[in-house]
Chimera marker file (.cmm) of the C-alpha trace (Angstrom):
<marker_set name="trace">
<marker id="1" x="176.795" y="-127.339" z="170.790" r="1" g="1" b="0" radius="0.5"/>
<marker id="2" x="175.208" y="-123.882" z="171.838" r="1" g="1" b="0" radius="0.5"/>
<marker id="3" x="172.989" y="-122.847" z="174.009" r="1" g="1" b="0" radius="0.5"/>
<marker id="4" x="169.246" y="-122.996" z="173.868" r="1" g="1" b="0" radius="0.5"/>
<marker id="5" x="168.672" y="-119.390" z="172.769" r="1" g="1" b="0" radius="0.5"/>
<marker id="6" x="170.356" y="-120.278" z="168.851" r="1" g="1" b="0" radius="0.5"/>
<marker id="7" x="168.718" y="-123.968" z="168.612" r="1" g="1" b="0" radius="0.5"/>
<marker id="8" x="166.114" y="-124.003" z="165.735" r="1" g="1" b="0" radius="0.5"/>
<marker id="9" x="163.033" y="-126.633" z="165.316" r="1" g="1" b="0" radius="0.5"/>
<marker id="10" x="163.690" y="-127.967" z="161.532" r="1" g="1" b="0" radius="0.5"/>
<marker id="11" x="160.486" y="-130.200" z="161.814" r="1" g="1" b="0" radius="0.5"/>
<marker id="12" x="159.693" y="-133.840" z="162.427" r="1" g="1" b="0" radius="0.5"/>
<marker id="13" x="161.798" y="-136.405" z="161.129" r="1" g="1" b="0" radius="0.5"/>
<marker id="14" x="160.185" y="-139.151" z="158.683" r="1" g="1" b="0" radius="0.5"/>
<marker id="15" x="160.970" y="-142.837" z="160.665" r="1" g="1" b="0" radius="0.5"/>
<marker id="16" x="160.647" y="-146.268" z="160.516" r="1" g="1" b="0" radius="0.5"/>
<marker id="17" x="160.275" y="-148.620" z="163.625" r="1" g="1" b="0" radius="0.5"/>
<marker id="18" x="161.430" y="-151.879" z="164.808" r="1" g="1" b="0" radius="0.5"/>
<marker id="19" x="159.224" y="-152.073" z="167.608" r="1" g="1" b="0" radius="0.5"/>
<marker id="20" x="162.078" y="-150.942" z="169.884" r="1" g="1" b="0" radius="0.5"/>
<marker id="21" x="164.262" y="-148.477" z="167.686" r="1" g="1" b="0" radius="0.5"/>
<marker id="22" x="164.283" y="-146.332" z="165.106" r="1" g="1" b="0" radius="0.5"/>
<marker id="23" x="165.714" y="-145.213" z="161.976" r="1" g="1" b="0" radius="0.5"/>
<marker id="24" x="165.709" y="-142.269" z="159.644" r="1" g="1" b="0" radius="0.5"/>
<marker id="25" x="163.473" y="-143.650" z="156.478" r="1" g="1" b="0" radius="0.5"/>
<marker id="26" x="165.567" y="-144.617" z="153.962" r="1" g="1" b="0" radius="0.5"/>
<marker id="27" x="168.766" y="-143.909" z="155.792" r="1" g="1" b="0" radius="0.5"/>
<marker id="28" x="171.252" y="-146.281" z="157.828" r="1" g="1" b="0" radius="0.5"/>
<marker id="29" x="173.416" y="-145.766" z="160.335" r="1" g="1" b="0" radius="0.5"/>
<marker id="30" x="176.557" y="-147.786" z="159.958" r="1" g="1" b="0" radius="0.5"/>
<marker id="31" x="174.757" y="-150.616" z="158.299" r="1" g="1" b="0" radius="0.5"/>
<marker id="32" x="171.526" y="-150.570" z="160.628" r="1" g="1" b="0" radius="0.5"/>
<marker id="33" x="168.579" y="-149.569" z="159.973" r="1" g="1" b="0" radius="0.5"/>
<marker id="34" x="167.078" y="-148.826" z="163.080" r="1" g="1" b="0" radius="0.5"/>
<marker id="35" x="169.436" y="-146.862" z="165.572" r="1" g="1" b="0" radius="0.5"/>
<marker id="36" x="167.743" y="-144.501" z="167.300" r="1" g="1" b="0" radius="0.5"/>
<marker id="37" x="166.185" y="-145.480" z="170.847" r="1" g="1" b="0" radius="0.5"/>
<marker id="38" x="163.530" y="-142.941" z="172.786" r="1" g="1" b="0" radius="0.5"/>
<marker id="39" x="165.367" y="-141.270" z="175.103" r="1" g="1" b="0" radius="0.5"/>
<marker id="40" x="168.560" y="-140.903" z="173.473" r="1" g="1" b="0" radius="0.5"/>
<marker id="41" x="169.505" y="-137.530" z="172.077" r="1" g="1" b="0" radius="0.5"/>
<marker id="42" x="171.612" y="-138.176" z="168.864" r="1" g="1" b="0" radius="0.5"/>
<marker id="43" x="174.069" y="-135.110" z="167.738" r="1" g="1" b="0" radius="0.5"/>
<marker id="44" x="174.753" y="-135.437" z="164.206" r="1" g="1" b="0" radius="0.5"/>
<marker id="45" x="177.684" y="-133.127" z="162.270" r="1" g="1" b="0" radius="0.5"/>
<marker id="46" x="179.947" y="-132.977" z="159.228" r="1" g="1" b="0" radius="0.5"/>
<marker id="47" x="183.398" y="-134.011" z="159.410" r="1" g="1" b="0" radius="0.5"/>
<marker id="48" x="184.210" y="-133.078" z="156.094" r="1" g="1" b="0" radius="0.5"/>
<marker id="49" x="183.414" y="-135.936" z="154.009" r="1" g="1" b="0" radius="0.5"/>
<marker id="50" x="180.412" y="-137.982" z="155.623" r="1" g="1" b="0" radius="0.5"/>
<marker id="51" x="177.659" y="-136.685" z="158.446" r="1" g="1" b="0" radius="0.5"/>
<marker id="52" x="178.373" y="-138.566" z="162.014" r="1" g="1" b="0" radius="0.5"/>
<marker id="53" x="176.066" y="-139.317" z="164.472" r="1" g="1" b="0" radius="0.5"/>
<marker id="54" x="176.916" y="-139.585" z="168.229" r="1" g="1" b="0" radius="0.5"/>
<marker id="55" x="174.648" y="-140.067" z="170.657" r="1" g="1" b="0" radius="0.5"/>
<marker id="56" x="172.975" y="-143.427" z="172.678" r="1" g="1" b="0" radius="0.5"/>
<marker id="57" x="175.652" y="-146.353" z="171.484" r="1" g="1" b="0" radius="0.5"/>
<marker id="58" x="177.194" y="-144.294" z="168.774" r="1" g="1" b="0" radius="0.5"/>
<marker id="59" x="180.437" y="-142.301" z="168.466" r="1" g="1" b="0" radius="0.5"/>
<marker id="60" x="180.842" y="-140.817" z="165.187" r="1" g="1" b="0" radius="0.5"/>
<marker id="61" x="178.941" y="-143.172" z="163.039" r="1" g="1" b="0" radius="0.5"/>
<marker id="62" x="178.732" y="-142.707" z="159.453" r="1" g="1" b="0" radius="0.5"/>
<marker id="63" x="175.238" y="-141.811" z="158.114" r="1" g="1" b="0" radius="0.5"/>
<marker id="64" x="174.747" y="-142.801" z="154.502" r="1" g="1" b="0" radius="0.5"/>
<marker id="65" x="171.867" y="-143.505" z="152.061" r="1" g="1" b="0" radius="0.5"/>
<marker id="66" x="172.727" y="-146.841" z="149.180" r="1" g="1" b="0" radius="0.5"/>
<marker id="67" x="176.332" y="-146.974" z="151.152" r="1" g="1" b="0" radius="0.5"/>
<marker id="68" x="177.341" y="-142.816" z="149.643" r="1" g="1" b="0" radius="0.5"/>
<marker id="69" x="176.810" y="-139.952" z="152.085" r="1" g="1" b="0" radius="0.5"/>
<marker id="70" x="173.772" y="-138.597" z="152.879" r="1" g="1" b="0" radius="0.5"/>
<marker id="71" x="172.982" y="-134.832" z="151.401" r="1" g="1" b="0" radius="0.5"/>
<marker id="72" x="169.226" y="-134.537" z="152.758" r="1" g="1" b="0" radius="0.5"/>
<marker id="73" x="167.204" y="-136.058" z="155.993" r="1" g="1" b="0" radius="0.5"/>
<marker id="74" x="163.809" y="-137.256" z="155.102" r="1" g="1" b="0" radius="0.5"/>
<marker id="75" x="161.125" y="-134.981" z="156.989" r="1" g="1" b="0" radius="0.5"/>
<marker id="76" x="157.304" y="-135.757" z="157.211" r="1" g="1" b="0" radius="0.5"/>
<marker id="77" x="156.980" y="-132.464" z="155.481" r="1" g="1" b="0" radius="0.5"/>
<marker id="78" x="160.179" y="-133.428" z="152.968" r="1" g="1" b="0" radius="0.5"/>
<marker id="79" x="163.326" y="-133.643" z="152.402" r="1" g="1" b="0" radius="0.5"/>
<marker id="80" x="165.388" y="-131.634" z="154.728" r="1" g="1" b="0" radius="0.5"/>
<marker id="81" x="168.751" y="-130.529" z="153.468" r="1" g="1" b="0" radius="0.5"/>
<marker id="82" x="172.046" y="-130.576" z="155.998" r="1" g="1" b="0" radius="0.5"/>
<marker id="83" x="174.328" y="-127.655" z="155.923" r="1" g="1" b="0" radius="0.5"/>
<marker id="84" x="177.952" y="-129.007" z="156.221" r="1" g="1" b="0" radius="0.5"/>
<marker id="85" x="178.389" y="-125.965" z="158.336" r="1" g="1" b="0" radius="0.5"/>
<marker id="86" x="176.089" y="-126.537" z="161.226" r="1" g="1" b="0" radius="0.5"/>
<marker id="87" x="175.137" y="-128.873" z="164.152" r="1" g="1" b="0" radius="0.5"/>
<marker id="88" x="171.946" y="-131.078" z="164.465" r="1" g="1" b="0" radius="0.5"/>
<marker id="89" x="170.537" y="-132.665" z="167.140" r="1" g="1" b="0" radius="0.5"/>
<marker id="90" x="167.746" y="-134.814" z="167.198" r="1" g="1" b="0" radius="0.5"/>
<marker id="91" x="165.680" y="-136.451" z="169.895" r="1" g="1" b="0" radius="0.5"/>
<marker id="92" x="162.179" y="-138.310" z="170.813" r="1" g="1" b="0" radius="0.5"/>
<marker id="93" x="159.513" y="-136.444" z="171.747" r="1" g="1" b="0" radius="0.5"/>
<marker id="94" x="156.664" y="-137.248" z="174.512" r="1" g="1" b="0" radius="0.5"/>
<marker id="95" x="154.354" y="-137.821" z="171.482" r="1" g="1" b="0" radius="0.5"/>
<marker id="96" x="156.829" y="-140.772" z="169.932" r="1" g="1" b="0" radius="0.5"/>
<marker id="97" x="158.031" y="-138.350" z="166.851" r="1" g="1" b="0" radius="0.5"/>
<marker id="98" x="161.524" y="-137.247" z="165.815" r="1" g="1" b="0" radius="0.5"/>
<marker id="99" x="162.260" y="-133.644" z="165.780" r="1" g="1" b="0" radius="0.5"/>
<marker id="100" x="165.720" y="-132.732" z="164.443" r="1" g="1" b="0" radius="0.5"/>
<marker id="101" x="167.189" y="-129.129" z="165.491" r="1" g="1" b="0" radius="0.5"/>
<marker id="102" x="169.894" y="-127.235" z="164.024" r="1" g="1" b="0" radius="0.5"/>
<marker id="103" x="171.742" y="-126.622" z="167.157" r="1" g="1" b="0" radius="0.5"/>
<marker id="104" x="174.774" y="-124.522" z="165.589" r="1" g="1" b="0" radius="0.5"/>
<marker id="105" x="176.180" y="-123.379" z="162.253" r="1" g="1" b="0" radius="0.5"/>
<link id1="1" id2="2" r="1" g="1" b="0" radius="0.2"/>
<link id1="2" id2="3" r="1" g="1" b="0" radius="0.2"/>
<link id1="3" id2="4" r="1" g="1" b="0" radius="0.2"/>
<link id1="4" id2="5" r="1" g="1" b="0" radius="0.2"/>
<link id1="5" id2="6" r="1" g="1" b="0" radius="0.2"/>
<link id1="6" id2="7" r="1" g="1" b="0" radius="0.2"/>
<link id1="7" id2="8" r="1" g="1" b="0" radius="0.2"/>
<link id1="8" id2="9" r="1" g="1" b="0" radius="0.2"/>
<link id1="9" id2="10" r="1" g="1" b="0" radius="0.2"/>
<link id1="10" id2="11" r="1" g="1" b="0" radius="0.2"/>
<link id1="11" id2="12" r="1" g="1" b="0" radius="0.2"/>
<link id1="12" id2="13" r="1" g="1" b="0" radius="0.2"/>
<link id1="13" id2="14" r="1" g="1" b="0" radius="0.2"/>
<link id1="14" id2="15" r="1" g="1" b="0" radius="0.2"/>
<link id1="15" id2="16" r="1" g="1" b="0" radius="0.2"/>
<link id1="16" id2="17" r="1" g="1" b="0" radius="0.2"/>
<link id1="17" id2="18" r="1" g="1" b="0" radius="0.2"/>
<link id1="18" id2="19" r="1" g="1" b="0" radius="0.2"/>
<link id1="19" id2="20" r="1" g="1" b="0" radius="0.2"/>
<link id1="20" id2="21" r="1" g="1" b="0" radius="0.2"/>
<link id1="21" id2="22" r="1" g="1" b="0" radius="0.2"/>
<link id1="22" id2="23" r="1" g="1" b="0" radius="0.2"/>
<link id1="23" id2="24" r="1" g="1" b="0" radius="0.2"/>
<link id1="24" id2="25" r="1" g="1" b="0" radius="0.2"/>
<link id1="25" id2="26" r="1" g="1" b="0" radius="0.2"/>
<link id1="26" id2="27" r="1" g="1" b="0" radius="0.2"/>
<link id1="27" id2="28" r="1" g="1" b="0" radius="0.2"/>
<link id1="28" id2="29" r="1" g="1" b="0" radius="0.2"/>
<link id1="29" id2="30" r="1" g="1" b="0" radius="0.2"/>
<link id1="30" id2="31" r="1" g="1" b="0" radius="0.2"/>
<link id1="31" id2="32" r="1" g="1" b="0" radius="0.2"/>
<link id1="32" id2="33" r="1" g="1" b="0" radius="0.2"/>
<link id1="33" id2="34" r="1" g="1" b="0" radius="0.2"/>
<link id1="34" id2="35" r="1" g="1" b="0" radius="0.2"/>
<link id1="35" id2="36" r="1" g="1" b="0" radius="0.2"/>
<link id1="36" id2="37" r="1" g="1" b="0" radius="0.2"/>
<link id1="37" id2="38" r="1" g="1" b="0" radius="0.2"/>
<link id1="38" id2="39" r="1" g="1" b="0" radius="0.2"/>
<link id1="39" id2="40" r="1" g="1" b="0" radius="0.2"/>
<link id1="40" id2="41" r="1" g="1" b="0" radius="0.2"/>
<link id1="41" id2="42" r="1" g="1" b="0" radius="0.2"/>
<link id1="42" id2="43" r="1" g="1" b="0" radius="0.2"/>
<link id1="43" id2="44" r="1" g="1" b="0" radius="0.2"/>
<link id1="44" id2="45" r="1" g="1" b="0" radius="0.2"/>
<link id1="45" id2="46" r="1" g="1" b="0" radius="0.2"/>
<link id1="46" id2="47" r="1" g="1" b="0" radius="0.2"/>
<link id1="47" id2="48" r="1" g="1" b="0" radius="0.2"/>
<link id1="48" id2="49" r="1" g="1" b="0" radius="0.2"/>
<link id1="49" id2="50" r="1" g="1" b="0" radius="0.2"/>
<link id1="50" id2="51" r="1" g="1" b="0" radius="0.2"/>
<link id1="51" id2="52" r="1" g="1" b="0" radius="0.2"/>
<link id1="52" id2="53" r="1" g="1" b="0" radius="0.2"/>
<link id1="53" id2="54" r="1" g="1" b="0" radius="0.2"/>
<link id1="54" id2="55" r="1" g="1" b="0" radius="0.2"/>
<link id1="55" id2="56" r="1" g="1" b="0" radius="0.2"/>
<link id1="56" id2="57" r="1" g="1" b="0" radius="0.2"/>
<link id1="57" id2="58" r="1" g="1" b="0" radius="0.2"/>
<link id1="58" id2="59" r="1" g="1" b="0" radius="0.2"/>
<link id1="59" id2="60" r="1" g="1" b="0" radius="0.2"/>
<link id1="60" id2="61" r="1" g="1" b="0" radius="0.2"/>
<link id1="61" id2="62" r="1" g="1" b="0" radius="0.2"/>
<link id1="62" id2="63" r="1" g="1" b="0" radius="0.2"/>
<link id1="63" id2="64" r="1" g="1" b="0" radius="0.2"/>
<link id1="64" id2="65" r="1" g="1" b="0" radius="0.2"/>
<link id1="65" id2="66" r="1" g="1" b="0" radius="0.2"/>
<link id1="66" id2="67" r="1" g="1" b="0" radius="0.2"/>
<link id1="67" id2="68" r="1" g="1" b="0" radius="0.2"/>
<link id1="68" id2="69" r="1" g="1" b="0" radius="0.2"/>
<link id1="69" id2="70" r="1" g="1" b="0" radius="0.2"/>
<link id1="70" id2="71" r="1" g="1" b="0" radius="0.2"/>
<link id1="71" id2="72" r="1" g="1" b="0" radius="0.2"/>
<link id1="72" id2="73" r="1" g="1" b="0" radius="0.2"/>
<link id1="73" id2="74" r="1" g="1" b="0" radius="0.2"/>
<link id1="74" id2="75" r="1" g="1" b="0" radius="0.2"/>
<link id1="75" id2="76" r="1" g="1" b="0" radius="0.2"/>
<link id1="76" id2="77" r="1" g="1" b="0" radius="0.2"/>
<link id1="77" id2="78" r="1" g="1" b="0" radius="0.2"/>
<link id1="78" id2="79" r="1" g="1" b="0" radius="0.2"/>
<link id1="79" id2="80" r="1" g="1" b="0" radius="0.2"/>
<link id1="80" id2="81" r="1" g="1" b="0" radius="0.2"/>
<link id1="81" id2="82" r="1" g="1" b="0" radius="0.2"/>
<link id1="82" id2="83" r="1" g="1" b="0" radius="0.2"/>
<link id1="83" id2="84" r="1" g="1" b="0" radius="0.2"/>
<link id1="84" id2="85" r="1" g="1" b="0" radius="0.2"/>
<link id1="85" id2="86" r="1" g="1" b="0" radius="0.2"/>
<link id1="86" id2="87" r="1" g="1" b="0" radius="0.2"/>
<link id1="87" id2="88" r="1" g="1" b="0" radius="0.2"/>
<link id1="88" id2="89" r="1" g="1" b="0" radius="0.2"/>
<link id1="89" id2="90" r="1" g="1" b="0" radius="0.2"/>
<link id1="90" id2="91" r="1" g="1" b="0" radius="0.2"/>
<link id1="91" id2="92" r="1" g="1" b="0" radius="0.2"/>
<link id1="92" id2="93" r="1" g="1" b="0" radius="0.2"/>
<link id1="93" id2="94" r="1" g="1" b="0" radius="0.2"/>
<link id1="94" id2="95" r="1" g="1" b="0" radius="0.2"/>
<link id1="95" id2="96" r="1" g="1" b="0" radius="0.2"/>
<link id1="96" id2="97" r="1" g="1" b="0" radius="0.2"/>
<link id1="97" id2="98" r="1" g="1" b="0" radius="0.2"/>
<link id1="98" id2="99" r="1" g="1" b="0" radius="0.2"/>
<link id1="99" id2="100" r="1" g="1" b="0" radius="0.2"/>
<link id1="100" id2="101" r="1" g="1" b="0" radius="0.2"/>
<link id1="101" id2="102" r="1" g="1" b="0" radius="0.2"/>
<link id1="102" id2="103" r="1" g="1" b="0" radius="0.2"/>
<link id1="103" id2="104" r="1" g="1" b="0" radius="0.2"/>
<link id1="104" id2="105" r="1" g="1" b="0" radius="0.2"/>
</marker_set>
């Protein structure tokens, strides 16, 4: 990933809770629903055919939407789409929110 200085705020990811974890609306993460733990900072990039997430539990987990691969992230402002080209991270803030960054790319 690269440094600080090329990172970019994309917005605030749109979420559902379990109570404990999270999950991208609409969105699963190897089968589950609800993935993402506070605290965890979750690197997500293409491999060429699907987006992977890594990050908490997960190495290279397949991100998909009805079981096909995911072409947008659902953002409280919209739909956010990924360029196959570039890095994302995305992490908890103090607040309780989601922001994703494009990291590289």
């Amino acid at each position: 990933m690269s440094d600080v200085d090329a990172a970019m705020a994309m917005g605030t990811l749109d979420t559902v809770s379990d109570g404990v974890r999270d999950g991208l609306a609409g969105l699963r993460l190897d089968g589950h629903a609800y993935w993402m733990v506070p605290g965890d900072v979750y690197a997500i990039r293409h491999d060429g055919l699907d987006w992977l997430v890594s990050g908490g539990v997960w190495r290279d987990a397949r991100l998909t939407v009805g079981g096909q691969p995911v072409f947008r992230v659902p953002m409280t402002h919209g739909g956010e789409a990924l360029w196959t080209g570039a890095e994302y991270q995305a992490h908890c803030t103090i607040s309780g929110d989601w922001e994703l960054w494009r990291v590289a790319g």
